[in-house]
N, C-alpha and C positions, 0 to 999 in steps of 0.2 A: 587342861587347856581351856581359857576362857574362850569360848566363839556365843556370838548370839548374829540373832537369824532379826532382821523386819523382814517384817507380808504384807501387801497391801492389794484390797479384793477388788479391783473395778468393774467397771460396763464391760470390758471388751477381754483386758489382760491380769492376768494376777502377776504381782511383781516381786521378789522376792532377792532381799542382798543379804549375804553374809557378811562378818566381819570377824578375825581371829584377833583379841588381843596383842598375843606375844606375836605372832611372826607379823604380823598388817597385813594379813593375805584378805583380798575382797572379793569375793563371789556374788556373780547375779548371774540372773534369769528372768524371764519372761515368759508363760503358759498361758494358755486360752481359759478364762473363767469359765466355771458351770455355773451357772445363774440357777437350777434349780434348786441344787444343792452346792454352792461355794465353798463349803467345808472340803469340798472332792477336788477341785481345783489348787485350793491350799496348800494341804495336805501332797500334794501329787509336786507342786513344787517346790518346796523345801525338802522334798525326799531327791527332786532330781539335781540339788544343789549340790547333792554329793557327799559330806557332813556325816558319822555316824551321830544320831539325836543323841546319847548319854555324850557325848562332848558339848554338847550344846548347854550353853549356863541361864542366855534370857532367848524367850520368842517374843517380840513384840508385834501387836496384829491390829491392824487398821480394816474395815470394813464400812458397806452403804448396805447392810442389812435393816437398820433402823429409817433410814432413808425409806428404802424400797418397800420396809412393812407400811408404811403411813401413805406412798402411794398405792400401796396396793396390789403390790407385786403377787401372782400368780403362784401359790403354796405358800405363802407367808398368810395366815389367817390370827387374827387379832382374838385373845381369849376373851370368854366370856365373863362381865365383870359385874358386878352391883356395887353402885354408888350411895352413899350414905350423908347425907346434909342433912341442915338444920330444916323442920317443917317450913315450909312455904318458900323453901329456896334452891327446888330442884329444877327449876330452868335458867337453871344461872348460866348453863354451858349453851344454852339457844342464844339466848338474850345477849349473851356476849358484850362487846363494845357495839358503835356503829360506823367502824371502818369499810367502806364499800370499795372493793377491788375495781369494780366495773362502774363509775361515778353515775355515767346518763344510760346505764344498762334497767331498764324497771321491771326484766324479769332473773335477775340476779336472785341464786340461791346463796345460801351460806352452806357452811361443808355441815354435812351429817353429824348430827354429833356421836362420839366416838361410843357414849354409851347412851342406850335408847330410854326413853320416857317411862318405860314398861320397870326398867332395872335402875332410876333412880327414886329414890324413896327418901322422905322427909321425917326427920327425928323430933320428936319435942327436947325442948334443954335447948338455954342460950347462955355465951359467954361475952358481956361487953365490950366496948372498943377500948375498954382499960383494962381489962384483962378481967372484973368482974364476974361471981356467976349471978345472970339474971333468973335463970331458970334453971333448977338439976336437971341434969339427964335422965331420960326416962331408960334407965336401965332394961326394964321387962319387953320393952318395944324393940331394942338393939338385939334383947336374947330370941325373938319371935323371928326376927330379921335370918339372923342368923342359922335357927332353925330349919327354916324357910326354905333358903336358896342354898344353904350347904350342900347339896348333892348335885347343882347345877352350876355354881357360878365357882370359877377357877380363880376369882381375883375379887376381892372385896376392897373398895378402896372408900377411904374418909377423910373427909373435907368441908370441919364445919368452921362457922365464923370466927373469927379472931381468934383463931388456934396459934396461931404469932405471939400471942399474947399468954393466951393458957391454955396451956394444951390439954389441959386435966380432960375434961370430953373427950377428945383423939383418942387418949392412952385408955383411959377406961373402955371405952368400945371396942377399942382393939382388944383387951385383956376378955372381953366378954365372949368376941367369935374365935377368938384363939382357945376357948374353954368348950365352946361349942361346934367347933369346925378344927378337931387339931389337924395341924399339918397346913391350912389353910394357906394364901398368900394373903398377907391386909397389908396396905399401906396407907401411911396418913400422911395428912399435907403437912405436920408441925415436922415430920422427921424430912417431909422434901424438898420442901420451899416456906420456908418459916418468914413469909414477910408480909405484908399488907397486900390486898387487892385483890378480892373475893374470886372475877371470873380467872386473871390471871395464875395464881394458887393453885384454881381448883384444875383448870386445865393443864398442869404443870406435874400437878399428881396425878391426875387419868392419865397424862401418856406414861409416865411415870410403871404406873400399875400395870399397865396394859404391853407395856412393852417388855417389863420383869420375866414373864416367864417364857418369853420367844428366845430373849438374850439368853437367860440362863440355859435352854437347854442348847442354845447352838454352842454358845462357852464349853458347857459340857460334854459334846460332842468332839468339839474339834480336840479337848485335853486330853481325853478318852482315848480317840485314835491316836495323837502323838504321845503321851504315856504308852499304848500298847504297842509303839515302835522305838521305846528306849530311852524317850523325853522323863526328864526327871529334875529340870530345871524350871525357873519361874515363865511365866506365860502373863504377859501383861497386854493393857489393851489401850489402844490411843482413844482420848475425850476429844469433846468438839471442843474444848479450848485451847489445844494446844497441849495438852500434858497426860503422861499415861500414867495409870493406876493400874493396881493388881487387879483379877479375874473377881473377886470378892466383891471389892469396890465398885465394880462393872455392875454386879448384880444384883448389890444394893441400892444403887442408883445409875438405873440403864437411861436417863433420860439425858442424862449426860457424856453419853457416849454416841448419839442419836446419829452426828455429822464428823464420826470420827475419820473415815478416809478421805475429807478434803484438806482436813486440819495439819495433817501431814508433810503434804509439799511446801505449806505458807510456813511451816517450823524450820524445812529441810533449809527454804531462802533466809530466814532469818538467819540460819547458823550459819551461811557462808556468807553474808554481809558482814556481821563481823568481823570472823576471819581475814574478808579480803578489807574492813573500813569505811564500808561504803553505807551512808547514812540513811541512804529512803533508795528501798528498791521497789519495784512491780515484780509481784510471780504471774508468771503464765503457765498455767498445765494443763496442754491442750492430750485429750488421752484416744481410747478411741469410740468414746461416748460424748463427752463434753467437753468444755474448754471451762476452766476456771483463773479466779483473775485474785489475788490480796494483794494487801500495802502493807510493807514494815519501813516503820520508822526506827531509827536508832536502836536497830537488831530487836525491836519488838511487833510480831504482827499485831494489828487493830485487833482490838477485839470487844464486841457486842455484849450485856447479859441480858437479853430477849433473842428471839430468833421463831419462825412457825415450822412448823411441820406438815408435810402432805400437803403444801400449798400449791398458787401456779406460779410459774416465774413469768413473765415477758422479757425480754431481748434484756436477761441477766438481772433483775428487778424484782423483786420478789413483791406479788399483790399483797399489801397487808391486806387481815380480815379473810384470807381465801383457806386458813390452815389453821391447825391448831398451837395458840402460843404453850412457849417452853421456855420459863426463865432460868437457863444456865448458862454461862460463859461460852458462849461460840467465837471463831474467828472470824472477823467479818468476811464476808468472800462475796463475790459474785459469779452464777456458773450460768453458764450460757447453752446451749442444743446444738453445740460443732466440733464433734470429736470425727475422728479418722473415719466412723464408721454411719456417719451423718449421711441420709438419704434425703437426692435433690431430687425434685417433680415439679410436677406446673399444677396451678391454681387455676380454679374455674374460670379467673380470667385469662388465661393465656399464659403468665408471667411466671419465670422461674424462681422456684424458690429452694433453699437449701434449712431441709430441719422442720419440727424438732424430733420427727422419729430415726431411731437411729437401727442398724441392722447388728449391732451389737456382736458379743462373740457366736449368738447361733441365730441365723446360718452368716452372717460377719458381710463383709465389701464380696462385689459377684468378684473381683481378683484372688479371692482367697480361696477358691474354687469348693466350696464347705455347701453350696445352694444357695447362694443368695444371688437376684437376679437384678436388685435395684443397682441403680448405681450412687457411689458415694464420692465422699470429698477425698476418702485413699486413691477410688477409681482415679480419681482426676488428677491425683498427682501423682500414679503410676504412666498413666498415657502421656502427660507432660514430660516424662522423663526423669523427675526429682524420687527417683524410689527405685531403687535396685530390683532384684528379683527375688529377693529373699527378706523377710524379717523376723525379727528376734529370733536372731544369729543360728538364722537357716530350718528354725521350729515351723514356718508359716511360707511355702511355694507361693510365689505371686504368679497369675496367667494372665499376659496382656490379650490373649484371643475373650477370654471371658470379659475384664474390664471395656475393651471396646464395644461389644456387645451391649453391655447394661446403656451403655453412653450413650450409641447408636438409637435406640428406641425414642430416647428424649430429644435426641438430635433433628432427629426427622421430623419431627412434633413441633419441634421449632425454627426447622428450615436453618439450620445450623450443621457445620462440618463437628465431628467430634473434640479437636482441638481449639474450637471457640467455643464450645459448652464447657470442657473440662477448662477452660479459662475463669471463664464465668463463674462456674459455680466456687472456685477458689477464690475470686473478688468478692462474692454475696459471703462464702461463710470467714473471710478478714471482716468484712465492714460489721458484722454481727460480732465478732470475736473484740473487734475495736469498741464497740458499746460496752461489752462484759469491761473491760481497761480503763474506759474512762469513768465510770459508776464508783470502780474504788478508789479515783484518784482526782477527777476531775468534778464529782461529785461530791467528792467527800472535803472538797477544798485545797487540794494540794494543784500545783502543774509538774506537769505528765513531763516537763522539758528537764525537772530538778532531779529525775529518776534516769537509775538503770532497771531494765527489764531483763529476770532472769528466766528464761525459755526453758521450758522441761517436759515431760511427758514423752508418747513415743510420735507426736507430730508437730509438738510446740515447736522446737527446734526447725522446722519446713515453711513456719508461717511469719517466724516471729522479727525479720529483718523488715517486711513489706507492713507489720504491725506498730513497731517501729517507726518507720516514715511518715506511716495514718498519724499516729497519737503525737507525733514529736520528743519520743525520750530520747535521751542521748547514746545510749548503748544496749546492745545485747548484748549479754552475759548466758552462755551455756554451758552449764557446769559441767564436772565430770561424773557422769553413767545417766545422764542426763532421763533416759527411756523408761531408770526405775529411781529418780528422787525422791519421788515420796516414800517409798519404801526403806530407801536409804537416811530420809528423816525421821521412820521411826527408832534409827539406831543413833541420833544426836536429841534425844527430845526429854526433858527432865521428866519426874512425877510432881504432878500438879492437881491441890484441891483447893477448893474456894470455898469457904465457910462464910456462914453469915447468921447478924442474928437481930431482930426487928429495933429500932427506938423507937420512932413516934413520938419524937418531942419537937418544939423547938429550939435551938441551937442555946438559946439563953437558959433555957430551966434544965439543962444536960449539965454535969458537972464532969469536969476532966475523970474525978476518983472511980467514976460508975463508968463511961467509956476504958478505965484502964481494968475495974473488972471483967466486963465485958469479953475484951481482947485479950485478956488472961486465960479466959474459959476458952474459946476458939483458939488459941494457940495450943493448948495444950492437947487438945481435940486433935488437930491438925500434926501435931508433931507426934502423939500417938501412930497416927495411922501412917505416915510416914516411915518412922522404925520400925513399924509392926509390917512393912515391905522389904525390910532392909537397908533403910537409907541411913548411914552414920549422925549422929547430932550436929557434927561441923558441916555438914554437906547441906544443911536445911538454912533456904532464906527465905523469909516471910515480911510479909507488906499489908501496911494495912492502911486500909480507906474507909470513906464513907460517904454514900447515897444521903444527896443532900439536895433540898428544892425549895422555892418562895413558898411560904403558905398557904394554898390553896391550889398550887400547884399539882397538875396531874401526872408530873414524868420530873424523875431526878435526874441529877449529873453526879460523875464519882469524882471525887478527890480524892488525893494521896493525905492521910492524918500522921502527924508527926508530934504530937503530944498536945496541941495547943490548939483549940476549940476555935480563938479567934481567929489564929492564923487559917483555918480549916475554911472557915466564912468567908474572908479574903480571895482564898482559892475559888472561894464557889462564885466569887460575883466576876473574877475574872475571865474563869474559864463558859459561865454565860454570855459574858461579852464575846467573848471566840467565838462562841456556837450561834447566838441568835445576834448579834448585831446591838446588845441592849444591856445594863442590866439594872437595878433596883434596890440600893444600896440602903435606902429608908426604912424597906419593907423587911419583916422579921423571915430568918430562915430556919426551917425545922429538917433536922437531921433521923431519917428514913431506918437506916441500915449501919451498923456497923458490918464490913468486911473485912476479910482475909485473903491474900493468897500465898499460899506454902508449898513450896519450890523445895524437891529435893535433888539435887546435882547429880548425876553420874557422869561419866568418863564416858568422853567422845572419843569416836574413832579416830587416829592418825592419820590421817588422808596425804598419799604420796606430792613431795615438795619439792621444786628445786629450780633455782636460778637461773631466768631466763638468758640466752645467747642468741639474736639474731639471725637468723638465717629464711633462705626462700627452698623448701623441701620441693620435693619431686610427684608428683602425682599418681598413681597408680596406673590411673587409665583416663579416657574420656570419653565420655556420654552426649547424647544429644539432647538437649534439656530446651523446653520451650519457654522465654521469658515474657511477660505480654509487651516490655518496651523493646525488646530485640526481634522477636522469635524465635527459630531453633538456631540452638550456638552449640557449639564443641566445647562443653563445658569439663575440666578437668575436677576427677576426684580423688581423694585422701583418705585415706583409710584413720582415723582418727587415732589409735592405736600408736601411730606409726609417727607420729606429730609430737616433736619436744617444746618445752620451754622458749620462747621465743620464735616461734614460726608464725612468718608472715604471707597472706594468700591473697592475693587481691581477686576480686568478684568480678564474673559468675565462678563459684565454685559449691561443689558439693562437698561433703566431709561427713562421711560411713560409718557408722561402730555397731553394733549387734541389736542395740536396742533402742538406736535413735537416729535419726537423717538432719544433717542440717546446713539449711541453703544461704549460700551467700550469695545474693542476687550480683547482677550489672551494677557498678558504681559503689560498692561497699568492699569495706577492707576488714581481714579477718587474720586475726594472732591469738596466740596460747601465751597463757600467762604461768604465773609460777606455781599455779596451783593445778595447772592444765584444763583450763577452763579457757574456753573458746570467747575472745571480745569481736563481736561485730559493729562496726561505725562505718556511715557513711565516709565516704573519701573527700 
C-alpha cells in the first residue's frame, strides 16, 4: 500500500498529513512542538497518525532547524571550524560588502563572523581570474594546517580565489587533510557555490560547513528513530527553493535546505492555483509564531538566488548586511512576528505594541493553560469570541478565566476594558501582517487588487478577510485542511536541484558549441542524482538559464536560454528594462553563469472533487463574536466538515474544522467551491 506522511516542524505546532494512494484516505494532525529536541515532537506525531511505518513508502520533512541554528537557538551550538584562504585574505568575511542595515545608526555592528580570526588562516598559492596558476600551492603549510587543528576543529572548510575557475587548489587541499585527518569533514567552495564573488562564495561555504554536521546528525536521528519503529521507506527533506531532495543530498549541501519549512506553504499555494486556474495568488500563513506572506505567478512561486541568514527582519524586510549571505535558490517570502502565539505589552512610551516575541509552544498563549502568563493575539481572539474552546481537534483545552487574566493586567495599564485591548491588539498585529503582503506584491511590482489571497495556517484563516479589505485583493481562498498546508505541500512538491557552473565572458566571445557543453555536463549531473532518488527519465524536466549583466556591472538578472546567445541578450535588455526602468543596448553584456533547474515529477495526491449545487446549510450553533464595526453579534457556526460544494453563508459567520477557524466578518459573502475550498468576497 503506497501511503506517504509530510511533517512540518514550526514555532508553535508540528503538522503532520498523511496520504494513501489507492484508497485517497487523508489523515492529519496537529501536536505541540518540542523546540529543544523537535525530533520528539515529530516523531510523536506521525506515530499518532495512526499508520503502521513499514506501510509508509515516502516521509517528506520540512523544518526551521537551520533557521533557528543561525539565530542562535538554545542547544543548537555551531561546530568548531578552521577556514583555509588564500594568504592575505582571511578578513574577507569582516570586510564583507558595505551594506548598512541601520543607514544613520554610527554605532552599528556587523554580525560576528561565524568563524573567528584565531581559526582563519592564510595559505600561500594563487590561482588567476582566468583560471591560471599564479602561485603553487604550498602543499607542506596545508599538511601543518591540518596537523594542527585535527583534534580540535570538527569542520575544515576551503575557500580560495577563483576556485570557479580552477579548482585544482580546493581539491588538492582537501586530498591533503583528508590524508591527515581521516574521517574529517572539508568542504570547498568549488563543490558549493562555484561562481564568482569572493566574500559571497566564501560566506556560502562557511554556512555551508558549519551547518553540515548539525544537519546530518539531526537527519540521523530522526531516520534512526523511524527505522527503529518499522520505517523502511525514503525520507526526503524540503530545500528552501521549493523542491525536495533525498537525506543524502540534504547532507551534502545543507545550506540549501537552511528555509526549508516556509518554502512549503508558497509550493502547497502554487499547486492549488493551478488546479483551481488562477493566475497570481498571495499566500498567507499566519502559524502560531509568524505570519508569512509569497507571490506565485502563473503557478510559479518567486523565487530569489541570494538570501541571509541569522539576520534581523523589520516589519517583514529583511536588513541586508545584518546576516550571513547564502547563494541558493530560496523562495522569496516575507515573515513578519504575528503568529497566534505573538505577545502584546507597552513600550516605555505608553503605547501598545504587539511582537516580535512570541510565547511559542512552551509555555504557548496564558489560554492554553501550559504557564504562560503574557497575553497574545490567540488571547484576543478567544475573548472576542472567534475561537471555540478547543484546538487542534480537542489536543489543546482553551480557558477563558486564564485568557482574561493575561489581558486584564494590560488593560489596566492602559485604562482600557479587556474587549478594547483584545481589539486592538488584533488591529496592530493585521496592520503589521498587511506590511508582510504588501512587500511581496506591492513592492515587488504587482497590485494586490489582480490577486487572490490564499489564507492558511492554524490562524491565517481568522485574519485574513479584514487582510483582505487592508490590501485590496479580491478574494480569500481557504483551502482544504487549511491548519496543516504546509505540511500537506510537502506531499505535492517535486525534487528539485539547481546546478550551476561559472563563464565570465562576454556575451560576444561565448560561442553557442561551449554553452551547449557546458549544459551537457550539468544535465547529466542533475539527471544522475535525480534516478539515483528514483525519479523515472520521463518524469524529469530541466531548464536552462543564464546569469547575465552590463559589464562592469555588480549584480546579474536570470534569463530563460533557448539555444541562441543573441536571442539570450535580448532577454537581458528587456527584462532590465522591467526591473530598473532603463536599459543599454550599446553597452557589451558578459554572461556570469550558466544554470540549471531539474525537476523530477511525482504524483500528487487526489484531492476530493465534486460539483458544486447551491444551497444555504444550517449552522450548528451560535456564538457571541465581537466585531469592531458591529460589536458583539449572534454570530452562526459551521462545522466546516459538514459544508458541500456550493454552500453559501453570508457574514458574520464563523466556520470550525480541527485545525483551523475561519472568520467571515459583517459584510462578506462566503461559498465552497468544487474543491471545498472556502471563497470569501465582500458582498
Amino acid at each position: 500500500m503506497a501511503r506517504r506522511i509530510g511533517a512540518d516542524i514550526g514555532g508553535t505546532f508540528t503538522d503532520v498529513v498523511g496520504f494513501d494512494d489507492e484508497s485517497g484516505e487523508i489523515l492529519h494532525l496537529k501536536v505541540l512542538t518540542t523546540p529543544r529536541e523537535p525530533w520528539r515532537g515529530l516523531i510523536e506525531g506521525i506515530e499518532k497518525l495512526g499508520w503502521a511505518l513499514d506501510s509508509v513508502e515516502i516521509i517528506v520533512h520540512a523544518s526551521t532547524i537551520g533557521t533557528n541554528t543561525f539565530l542562535g537557538q538554545v542547544g543548537l551550538r555551531l561546530p568548531k571550524a578552521v577556514l583555509l584562504t588564500n594568504e592575505g585574505f582571511r578578513d574577507v568575511l569582516e570586510i564583507g560588502r558595505q551594506n548598512r542595515p541601520e543607514l544613520y545608526n554610527l554605532f552599528f555592528q556587523r554580525p560576528a563572523p561565524l568563524v573567528p580570526r584565531s581559526r582563519r588562516i592564510g595559505v600561500r598559492g594563487r590561482i588567476g581570474p582566468d583560471g591560471s596558476e599564479l602561485e603553487p600551492l604550498d602543499e607542506n603549510q596545508v599538511r601543518r594546517i591540518a596537523r594542527q587543528w585535527c583534534r580540535e576543529a570538527e569542520v575544515f572548510i576551503i575557500s580560495f580565489l577563483h576556485s570557479y575557475r580552477n579548482p585544482s587548489h580546493e581539491h588538492r587541499a582537501k586530498q591533503i587533510i583528508e590524508e591527515e585527518c581521516p574521517g574529517a569533514i572539508v568542504v570547498t567552495s568549488y563543490e558549493t557555490d562555484p561562481q564568482p564573488k569572493e566574500y559571497e562564495r566564501t560566506s556560502t561555504t562557511v554556512v555551508n560547513g558549519l551547518f553540515k554536521p548539525l544537519l546530518a546528525r539531526y537527519i540521523e536521528r530522526v531516520v534512526e528513530e523511524l527505522r527503529r519503529r518499522g520505517f523502511r521507506g525514503k525520507f526526503l527533506v524540503m530545500q528552501s527553493s521549493g523542491g525536495v531532495a533525498g537525506s543524502d543530498e540534504a547532507t551534502r549541501y545543507p545550506a540549501a535546505f537552511i528555509e526549508s519549512g516556509p518554502a512549503a506553504g508558497a509550493v502547497a499555494v502554487a499547486h492549488f492555483s493551478k488546479l483551481m486556474g488562477i493566475g497570481k495568488a498571495l499566500g498567507f500563513d499566519m502559524g502560531g509564531t509568524t505570519a508569512k506572506a509569497s507571490t506565485v505567478v502563473n503557478g510559479e512561486p518567486l523565487v530569489v538566488q541570494e538570501y541571509e541568514v541569522g539576520g534581523r527582519v523589520h516589519m517583514g524586510r529583511l536588513l541586508r548586511g545584518s546576516g550571513y549571505p547564502v547563494r541558493y535558490p530560496y523562495i522569496d517570502l516575507a515573515e513578519v512576528s504575528a503568529g497566534g502565539g505573538t505577545i502584546a505589552w507597552i513600550d516605555p512610551g505608553g503605547a501598545l505594541r504587539v511582537g516580535p516575541v512570541s510565547a511559542g509552544a512552551e509555555p504557548g498563549p496564558a489560554c492554553y493553560g501550559r504557564g504562560g502568563t503574557e497575553p497574545t493575539i490567540t488571547d484576543a481572539n478567544y475573548v472576542l469570541g472567534r475561537l471555540s474552546d478547543e484546538l487542534a481537534g480537542g489536543r489543546v483545552k482553551l480557558h477563558r478565566d486564564l485568557a482574561e487574566k493575561a489581558l486584564a493586567k494590560l488593560a489596566e495599564k492602559l485604562g482600557m476594558d479587556i474587549v478594547e485591548l483584545a481589539s486592538s491588539i488584533i488591529r496592530i498585529s493585521n496592520t503589521v501582517m498587511a506590511r508582510g503582503l504588501r512587500l511581496v506584491s506591492v513592492e515587488r511590482g504587482h497590485d494586490p487588487r489582480e490577486f487572490s489571497m490564499y489564507a492558511f495556517g492554524g490562524a491565517g484563516p481568522l485574519h485574513a478577510a479584514a487582510l483582505a479589505a487592508e490590501i485590496g485583493v479580491r478574494e480569500v481562498i481557504v483551502p482544504p485542511l487549511p491548519g496543516v498546508f504546509s505540511a500537506l505541500g510537502l506531499l505535492v512538491t517535486d525534487y528539485r536541484h539547481d546546478l550551476h557552473k561559472a563563464v565570465v565572458k562576454r556575451a560576444d566571445e561565448v560561442s553557442e558549441e561551449e554553452l551547449e557543453r557546458i549544459y551537457s555536463e550539468l544535465e547529466q549531473e542533475a539527471t544522475q542524482m535525480l534516478v539515483s532518488e528514483g525519479v523515472k527519465q520521463g518524469d524529469i524536466r530541466i531548464t536552462r538559464l543564464l546569469d547575465m549583466r552590463y559589464l562592469g556591472q555588480a549584480y546579474e538578472l536570470i534569463v530563460p536560454y533557448r539555444g541562441n546567445i543573441a536571442e539570450a541578450v535580448e532577454a537581458f535588455h528587456e527584462k532590465h528594462r522591467a526591473r530598473y526602468g532603463y536599459d543599454m543596448r550599446g553597452e557589451p553584456v558578459a554572461i556570469v553563469n550558466a544554470r540549471i533547474v531539474a525537476i523530477g515529477a511525482i504524483p500528487k495526491p487526489r484531492l476530493p472533487r465534486s460539483e458544486p449545487r447551491p444551497y444555504r446549510p444550517e449552522p450548528r450553533r451560535t456564538r457571541r463574536v465581537f466585531f469592531e464595526e458591529t460589536g458583539w453579534v449572534d454570530t452562526p457556526v459551521y462545522w466546516r466538515l459538514e459544508l458541500r460544494p456550493g454552500a453559501e453563508i453570508e457574514g458574520p459567520a464563523v466556520i470550525e474544522s480541527d485545525e483551523s477557524t475561519a472568520l467571515v466578518p459583517p459584510g462578506f459573502f462566503a461559498s465552497i467551491d468544487s474543491f471545498y475550498s472556502i471563497h470569501v468576497r465582500r458582498q
